[in-house]
N, C-alpha and C positions, 0 to 999 in steps of 0.2 A: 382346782388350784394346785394340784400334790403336782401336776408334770409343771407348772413354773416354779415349783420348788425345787424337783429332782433338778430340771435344768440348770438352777442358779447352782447346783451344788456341784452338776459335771462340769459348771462353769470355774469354779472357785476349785476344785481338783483339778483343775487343769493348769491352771494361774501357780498354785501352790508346785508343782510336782516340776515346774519351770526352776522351783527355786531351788532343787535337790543335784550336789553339784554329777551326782549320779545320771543325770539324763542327758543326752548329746544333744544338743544345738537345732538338730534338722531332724528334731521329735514331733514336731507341728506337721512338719511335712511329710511325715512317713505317713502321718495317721489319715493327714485329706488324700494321700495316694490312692490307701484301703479304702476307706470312705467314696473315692472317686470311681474305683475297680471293683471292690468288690459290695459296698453295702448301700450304694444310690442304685445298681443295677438293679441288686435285690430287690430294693422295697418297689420299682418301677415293676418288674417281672410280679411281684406279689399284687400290685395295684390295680393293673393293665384289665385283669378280667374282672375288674367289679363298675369299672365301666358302664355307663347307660346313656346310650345318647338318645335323647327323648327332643320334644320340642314342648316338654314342661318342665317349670322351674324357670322359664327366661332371667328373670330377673340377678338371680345369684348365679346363674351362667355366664350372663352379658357383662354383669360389674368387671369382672377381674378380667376382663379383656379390653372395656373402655378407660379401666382406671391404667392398663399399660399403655395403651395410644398417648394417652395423657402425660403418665411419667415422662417416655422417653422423650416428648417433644419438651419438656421442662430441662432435664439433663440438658440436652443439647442445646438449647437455648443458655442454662446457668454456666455450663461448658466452654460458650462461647464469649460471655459475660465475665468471668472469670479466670478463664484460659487455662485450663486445666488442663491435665495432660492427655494424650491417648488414653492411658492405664487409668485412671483415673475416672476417665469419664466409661470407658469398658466395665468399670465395678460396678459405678452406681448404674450401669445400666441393666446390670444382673441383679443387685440385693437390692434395690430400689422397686420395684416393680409386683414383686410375690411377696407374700407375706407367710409366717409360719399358722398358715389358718387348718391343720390336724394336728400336729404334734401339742399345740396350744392352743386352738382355734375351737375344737372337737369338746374339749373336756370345759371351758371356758364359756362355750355357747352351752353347753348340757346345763355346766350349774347355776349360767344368770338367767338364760330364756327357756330351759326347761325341754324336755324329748321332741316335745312339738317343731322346736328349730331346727332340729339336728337333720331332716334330709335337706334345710337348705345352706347348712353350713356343709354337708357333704359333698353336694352339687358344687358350691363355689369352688371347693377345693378341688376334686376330680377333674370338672370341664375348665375350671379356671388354674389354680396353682399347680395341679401337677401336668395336664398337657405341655403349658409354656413352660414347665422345668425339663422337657423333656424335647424342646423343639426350641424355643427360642432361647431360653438361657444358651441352649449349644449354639446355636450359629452365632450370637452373642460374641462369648467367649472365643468359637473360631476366627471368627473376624480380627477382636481386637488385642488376643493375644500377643505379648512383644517376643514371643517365639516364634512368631510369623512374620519376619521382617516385612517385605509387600505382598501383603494378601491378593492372590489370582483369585478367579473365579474356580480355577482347577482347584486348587490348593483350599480352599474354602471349602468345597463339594468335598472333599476328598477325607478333613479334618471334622466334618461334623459327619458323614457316614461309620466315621470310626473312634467316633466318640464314646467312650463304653455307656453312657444314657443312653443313648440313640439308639443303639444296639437295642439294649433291652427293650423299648421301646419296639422298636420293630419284631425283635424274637418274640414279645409278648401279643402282639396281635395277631402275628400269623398262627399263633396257638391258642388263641383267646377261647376258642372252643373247643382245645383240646381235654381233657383229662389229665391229670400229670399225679406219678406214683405218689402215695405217702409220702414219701422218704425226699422225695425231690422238694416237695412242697413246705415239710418240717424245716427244710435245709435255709428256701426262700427265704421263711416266715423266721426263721432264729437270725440268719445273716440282715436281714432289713429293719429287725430291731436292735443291732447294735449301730444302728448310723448316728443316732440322734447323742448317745452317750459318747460315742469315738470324737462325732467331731464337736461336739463342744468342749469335750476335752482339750482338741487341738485349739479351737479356739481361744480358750485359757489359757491355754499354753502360751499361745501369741498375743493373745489381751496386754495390750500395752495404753495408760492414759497420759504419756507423752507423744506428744503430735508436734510431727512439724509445721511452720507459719503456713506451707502450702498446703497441709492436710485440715486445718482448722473448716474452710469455708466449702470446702465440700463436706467436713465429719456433721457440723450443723446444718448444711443444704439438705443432705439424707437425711438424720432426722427428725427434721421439720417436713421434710415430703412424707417420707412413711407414716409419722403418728399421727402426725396433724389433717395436712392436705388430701393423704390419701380417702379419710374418713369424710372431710368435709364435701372434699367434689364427688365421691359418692351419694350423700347427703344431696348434693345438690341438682346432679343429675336425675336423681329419681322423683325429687320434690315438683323439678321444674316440668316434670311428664305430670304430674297430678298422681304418682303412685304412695301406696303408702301400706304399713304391715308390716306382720310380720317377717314376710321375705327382705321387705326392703331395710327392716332392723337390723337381721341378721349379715343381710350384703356391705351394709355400714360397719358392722362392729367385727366382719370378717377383715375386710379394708383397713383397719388398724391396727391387726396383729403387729408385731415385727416383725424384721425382716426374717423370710423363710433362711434356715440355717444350711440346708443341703445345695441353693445358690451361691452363697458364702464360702463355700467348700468348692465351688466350682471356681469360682472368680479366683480363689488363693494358686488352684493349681494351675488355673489357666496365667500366672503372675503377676495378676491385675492388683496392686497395691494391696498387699498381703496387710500389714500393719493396720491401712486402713478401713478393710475391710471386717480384719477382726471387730476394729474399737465399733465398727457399723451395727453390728449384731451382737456382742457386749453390751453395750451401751444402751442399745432398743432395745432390749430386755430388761434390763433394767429396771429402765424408765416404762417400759409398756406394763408390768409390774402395777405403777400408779396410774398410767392412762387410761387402762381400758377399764378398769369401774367406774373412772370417771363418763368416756364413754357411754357403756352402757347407761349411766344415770342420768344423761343427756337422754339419751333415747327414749327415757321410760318418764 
């Protein structure tokens, strides 16, 4: 429970230091810059060799890639239903999707289900939340950026190669079995632990609970898919295979984290409705805060 406390408090320094007439206007923005440059690469380059690709653990593997098939045909469909915007439907197709199952996923599954969860709360997040933060959140983001007036195929290829994720991403595999100096590795590991405080800070910073008439029904679409939906049709897919356990607890209760915060910070820079985006992952914290022991007490 202490990293959803720390959180709520980088969240509430964030919100407060908005109100100090000392800080400039495009403080939000500077900080998901860093965050986007230099401390998402980080924690990728730090993550990359802990890697295991097995063909055990299916089940917390498989979740967070049927529960993205999922989401996005829902967006797209609510999208269409509602007429959202480009930007708009761009966001929820990023913070919609992953959820923050290590930064609060790790320490939240340790203290309701005990050590015994933890390689399958590890598994979900490795093969599930951080590959797709690291491949699909970018082509994501490339696509529906409004900084790409009409996305080519060139222009696409070109903008997720050079995506500082991607990057890392790739620099870290092709060293995955290198060795890397002390000093390089101290650097990773200090630079990848400040992401989670930067950008909730920016988040705060941009925390706003005025919403315009056209942000309302996507701000409850989101968080009706993430808390709710995402844990049920999890719930649902594994029940209707006849699976049951504790992997499949733990794939459930991984399923209703909130939204991961390092998408969030993606979706802001990529310009996909920054405001709404924040109130996304504000606001799912929040509230996930009281969900997820409800959650868990469902389960149990």
């Amino acid at each position: 429970m202490d990293n959803f406390y720390l959180v709520l408090a980088y969240l509430v320094i964030g919100y407060l230091l908005r109100r100090l007439p000392a800080m400039p206007e495009n403080s939000g923005i500077v900080l998901n810059i860093y965050v986007l440059y230099v401390a998402l690469p980080a924690l990728i380059l730090k993550n990359v060799p802990l890697l295991q690709f097995s063909s055990a653990l299916l089940i917390p593997a498989l979740t967070p890639w049927l529960l993205l098939v999922a989401v996005v045909a829902m967006v797209m469909l609510l999208s269409k239903l509602f007429g959202w915007s480009r930007e708009v439907t761009g966001a929820l197709l990023i913070v919609l999707p992953l959820g923050n199952t290590s930064f609060l996923g790790f320490p939240m599954t340790q203290a309701l289900f005990g050590s015994s969860a933890m390689p399958y709360a590890v598994v979900y997040d490795q093969v599930g939340s951080f590959i797709a933060l690291a491949t699909y959140v970018t082509i994501v983001a490339a696509i529906y950026s409004p900084q790409v007036s009409q996305p080519t195929v060139k222009g696409i290829i070109v903008k997720i190669i050079s995506f500082p994720s991607f990057i890392a991403l790739a620099v870290g595999l092709l060293l995955r079995n290198a060795s890397m100096p002390p000093l390089a590795d101290a650097l990773i590991a200090n630079l990848a632990a400040t992401l989670v405080p930067v950008v909730m800070i920016a988040v705060g910073f941009q925390l706003s609970f005025r919403f315009s008439k056209n942000e309302i029904s996507p701000l409850l679409s989101a968080l009706t898919i993430k808390l709710l939906m995402m844990p049920l049709l999890a719930w649902a897919i594994w029940t209707s295979l006849g699976q049951t356990g504790l992997a499949v607890d733990v794939s459930i209760f991984q399923a209703a984290m909130p939204p991961m915060i390092s998408a969030g910070a993606i979706a802001i820079m990529a310009g996909l409705a920054p405001r709404l985006v924040s109130g996304i992952i504000g606001l799912g914290i929040l509230i996930g805060l009281m969900s997820l022991p409800i959650v868990f007490w469902l389960l149990r």
